[in-house]
N, C-alpha and C positions, 0 to 999 in steps of 0.2 A: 296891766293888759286889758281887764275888763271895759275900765274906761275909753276904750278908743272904739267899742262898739256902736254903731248909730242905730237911733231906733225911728216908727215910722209913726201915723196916726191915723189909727182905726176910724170911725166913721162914728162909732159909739162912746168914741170917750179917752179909749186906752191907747197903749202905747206897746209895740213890739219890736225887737231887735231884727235887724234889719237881713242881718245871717244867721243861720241857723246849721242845726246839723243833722241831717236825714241819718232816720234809721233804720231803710228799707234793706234788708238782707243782711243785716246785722242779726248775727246769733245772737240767741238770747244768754247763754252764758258767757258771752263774749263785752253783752252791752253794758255790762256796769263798769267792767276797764275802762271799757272804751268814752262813756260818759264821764267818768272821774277825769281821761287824759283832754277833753273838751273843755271841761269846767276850769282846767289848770291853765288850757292855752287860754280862754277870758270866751269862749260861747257860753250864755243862757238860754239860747232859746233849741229846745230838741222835739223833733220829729218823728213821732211814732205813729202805729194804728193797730188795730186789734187784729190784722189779717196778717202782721211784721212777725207776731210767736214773740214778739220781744218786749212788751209792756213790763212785765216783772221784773227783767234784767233791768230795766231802765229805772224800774221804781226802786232794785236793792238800791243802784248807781246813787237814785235820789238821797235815797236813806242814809247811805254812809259817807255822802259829801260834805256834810256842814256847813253847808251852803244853806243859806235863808231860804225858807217857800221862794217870800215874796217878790228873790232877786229872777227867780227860775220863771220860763216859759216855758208851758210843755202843753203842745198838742199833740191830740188824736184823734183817729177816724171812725167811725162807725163803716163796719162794710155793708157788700151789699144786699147778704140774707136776713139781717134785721134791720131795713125798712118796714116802715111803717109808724103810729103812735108808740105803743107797745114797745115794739123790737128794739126801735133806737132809744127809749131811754132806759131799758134793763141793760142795754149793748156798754150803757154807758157806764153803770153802774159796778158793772163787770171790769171792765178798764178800770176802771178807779178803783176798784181792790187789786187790783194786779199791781195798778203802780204805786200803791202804799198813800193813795192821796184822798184828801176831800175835794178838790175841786182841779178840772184841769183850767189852764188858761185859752186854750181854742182849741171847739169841737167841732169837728168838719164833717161832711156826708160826703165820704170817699169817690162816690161814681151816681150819677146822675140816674143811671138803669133807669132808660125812658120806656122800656118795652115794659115795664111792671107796673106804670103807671102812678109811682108810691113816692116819689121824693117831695112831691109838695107836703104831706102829710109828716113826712120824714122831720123837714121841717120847721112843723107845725111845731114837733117832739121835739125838735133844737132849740125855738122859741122860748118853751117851757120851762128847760133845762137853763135855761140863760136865765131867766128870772127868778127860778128856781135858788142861783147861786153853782149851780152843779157845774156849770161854763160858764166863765164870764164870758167870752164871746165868743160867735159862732159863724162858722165859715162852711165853702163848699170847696169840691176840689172836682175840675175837668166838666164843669157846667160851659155849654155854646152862651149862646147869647137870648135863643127861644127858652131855654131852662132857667136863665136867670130873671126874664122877662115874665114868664109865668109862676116864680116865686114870687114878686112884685105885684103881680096883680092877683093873688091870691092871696098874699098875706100880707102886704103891704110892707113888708120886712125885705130886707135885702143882706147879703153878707157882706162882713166886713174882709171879707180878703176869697177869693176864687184862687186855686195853687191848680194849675195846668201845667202841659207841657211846654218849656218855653228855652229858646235856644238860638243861637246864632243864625242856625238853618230851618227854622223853624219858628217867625216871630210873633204869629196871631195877633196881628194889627186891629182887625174889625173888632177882635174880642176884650184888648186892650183899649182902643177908644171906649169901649160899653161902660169898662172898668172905671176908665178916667171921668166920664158925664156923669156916674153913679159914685163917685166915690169909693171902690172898691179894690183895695189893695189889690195889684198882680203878684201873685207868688209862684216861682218858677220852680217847678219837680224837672230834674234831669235837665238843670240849669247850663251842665257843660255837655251835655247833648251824648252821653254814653261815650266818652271817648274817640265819638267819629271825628271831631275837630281838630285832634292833636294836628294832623299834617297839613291841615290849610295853610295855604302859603301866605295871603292874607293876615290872618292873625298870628301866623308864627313873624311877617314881616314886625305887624304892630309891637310884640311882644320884643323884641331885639334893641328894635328903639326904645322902648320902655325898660328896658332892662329886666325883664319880666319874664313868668311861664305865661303859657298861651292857655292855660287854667284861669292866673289871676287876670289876666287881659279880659277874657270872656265875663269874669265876675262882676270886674270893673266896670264893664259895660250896663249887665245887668242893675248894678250899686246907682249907677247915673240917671235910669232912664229908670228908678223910684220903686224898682222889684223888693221882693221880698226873696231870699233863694236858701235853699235848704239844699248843697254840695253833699253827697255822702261819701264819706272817706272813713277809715279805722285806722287809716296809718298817721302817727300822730306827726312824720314831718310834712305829708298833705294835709291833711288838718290845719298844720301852722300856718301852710302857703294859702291856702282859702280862707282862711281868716285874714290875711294880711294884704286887703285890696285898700285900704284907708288913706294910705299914705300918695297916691300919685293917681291923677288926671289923664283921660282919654282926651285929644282935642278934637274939633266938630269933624276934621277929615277922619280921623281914627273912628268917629262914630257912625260918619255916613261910610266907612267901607265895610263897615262889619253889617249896618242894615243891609247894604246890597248881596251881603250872603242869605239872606231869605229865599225859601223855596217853598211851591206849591206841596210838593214830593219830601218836604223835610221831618216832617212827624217819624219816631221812633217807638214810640209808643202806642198802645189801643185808641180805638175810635170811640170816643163817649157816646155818640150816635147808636151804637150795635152792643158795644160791649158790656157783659155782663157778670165775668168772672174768670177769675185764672184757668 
């Protein structure tokens, strides 16, 4: 099973699994089940951050998998009250004792918090950490286009993967081309859009024809147009089902009906713009 994963190609070098498995509101005594039932269906790459409460569940899960480091992806996030040099690399240090590791595989800066003025610096402390060994590489999550633009001209550095909000109804095109001229993996958080999509008529049509849930249809979609997507499920025959987009093809009409569900109005999510914390 594990072999039927695809991986993608960082900017820097590496290599990442193409699916992954979000671990936002996963209990923490809940996530080393739930990690081990992951690891069995064939995911390596998992999804945490320091704001989830569940880094140490993830790192028992790690511990008593027997799974190799080297086969594991694991990211995490720094939030957003340690910004700055400092903040973010104790933040990270911290994380990395919780999950029982020496080094994670991608560290991200959760939320851009333009009003504090601190994510370039933030960073700077990513940069460090990557050279460091503490991250092999280092990413952002829910940066525009002006946030990633003035990482680039301050430090000349860019991240290898930006994880926004990204969705049927919701496609962030401008933000995606920026991706695409820059090399910059899209990674989609709240890739099936909260369950708003189950009843689309639209993708419940694609889905019939395909033989398919309107889950793997939307994955599928995502898999095609070179996402990176992080589905969070605990149930382990969801889990199967979003793992199992590999096997069958959208054709170009199935692809241009699902862009035409793009909306101005489709975001579900906080506005990186304003937002600043739970």
């Amino acid at each position: 099973m594990p072999g039927t994963q695809r991986t993608l190609p960082f900017h820097d070098g590496r290599r990442v699994p193409q699916i992954g498995l979000g671990f936002w509101q996963v209990k923490d005594d809940e996530a080393a089940s739930v990690l081990e039932t992951a690891l069995e269906i064939g995911y390596r790459s998992i999804d945490t951050a320091a704001i989830y409460g569940n880094e140490a569940g993830v790192g028992r899960g790690i511990a008593a998998s027997g799974v190799a480091r080297e086969e594991l992806f694991i990211a995490t996030k720094v939030w957003n009250d340690r910004h700055g040099h400092e903040g973010a690399k104790a933040a990270l240090s911290e994380s990395l004792e919780k999950l029982g590791l020496d080094y994670v595989d991608l560290y991200l800066i959760h939320w851009p918090v333009p009003q504090q003025g601190r994510f370039v610096q933030t960073w700077e402390a990513l940069i460090q950490l990557r050279d460091e060994g503490r991250a092999k590489s280092i990413g952002v999550c829910n940066f525009n286009v002006p946030h990633l633009q003035e990482l680039l001209d301050e430090t000349g550095v860019l991240p290898v993967v930006n994880q926004i909000e990204l969705h049927p109804r919701f496609q962030q095109a401008e933000l995606r081309r920026f991706h695409a001229e820059h090399e910059i993996i899209t990674e989609a958080w709240s890739p099936l859009g909260r369950g708003r999509l189950w009843d689309d008529a639209t993708l419940a049509g694609i889905a019939v024809k395909h033989g398919r849930s309107v889950a793997q249809v939307i994955l599928r979609w995502h898999v095609q147009l070179g996402h990176m997507v992080i589905p969070k499920s605990v149930t382990p025959g969801r889990m199967r089902e979003n793992f199992a987009v590999f096997d069958f093809m959208l054709d170009e009409h199935d692809m241009a009906a699902i862009a035409s569900l793009d909306s101005a109005e489709g975001r579900g999510g906080p506005d990186p713009e304003v937002f600043s914390g739970f």
